[in-house]
N, C-alpha and C positions, 0 to 999 in steps of 0.2 A: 456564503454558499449555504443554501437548503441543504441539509443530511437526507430527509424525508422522500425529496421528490428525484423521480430518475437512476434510483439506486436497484443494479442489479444483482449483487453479491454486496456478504458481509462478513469480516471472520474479524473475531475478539482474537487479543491475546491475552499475557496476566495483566499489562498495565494500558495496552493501546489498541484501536482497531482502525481498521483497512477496507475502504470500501470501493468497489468501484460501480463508475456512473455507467447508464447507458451507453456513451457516443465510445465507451474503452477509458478512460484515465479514471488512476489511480490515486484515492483519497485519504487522507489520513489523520487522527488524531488521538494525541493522550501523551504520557509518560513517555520521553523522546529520550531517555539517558542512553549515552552513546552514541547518538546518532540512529537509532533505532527503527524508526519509523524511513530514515533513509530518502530528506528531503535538501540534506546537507547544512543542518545544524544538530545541537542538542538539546534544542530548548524544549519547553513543555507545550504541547499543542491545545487550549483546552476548544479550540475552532477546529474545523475540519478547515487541512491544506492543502494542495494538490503537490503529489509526488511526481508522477507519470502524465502526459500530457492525453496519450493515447496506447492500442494497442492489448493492452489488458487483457488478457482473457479469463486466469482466474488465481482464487487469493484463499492462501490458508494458513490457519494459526490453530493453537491450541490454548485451553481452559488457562494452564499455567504457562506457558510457551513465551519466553521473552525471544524471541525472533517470530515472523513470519515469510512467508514466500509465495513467489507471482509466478506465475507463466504469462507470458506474451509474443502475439506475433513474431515480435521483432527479436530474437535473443541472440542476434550474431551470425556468424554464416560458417562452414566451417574450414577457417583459415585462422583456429586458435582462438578468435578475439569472442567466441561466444559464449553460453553457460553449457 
């Protein structure tokens, strides 16, 4: 996957960042301890992954910030199962 081309947000955290493409899905790479990057492993990413397939709308981390967080479309309806 090109990082470069088609990328419409971008948020660093302290060890990983988050990008997402044009079409809405959710990219990912770096320091994955914990599961972090939230692709459903722990390994270290040093490629960009895809997290999210679609939907995406937008992405934020901080300078030192070992988490980050999404908003998207789709986050459940409200019958409990959402954010």
């Amino acid at each position: 996957m090109i990082v470069s081309s088609n990328v419409q947000s971008v948020a660093a955290g302290f060890s990983h960042s988050l990008f997402i493409k044009e079409d809405g899905c959710l990219c990912g790479m770096g320091w994955n301890h914990a599961g972090r990057l939230g692709e459903g492993t722990a390994q270290v990413r040093s490629e960009p992954v895809r997290i999210l397939e679609s939907g995406v709308v937008s992405i934020a981390s901080g300078t030192w910030a070992w988490h980050s967080l999404i908003l998207a479309n789709d986050m459940g309806d409200d019958e409990g199962d959402g954010l």
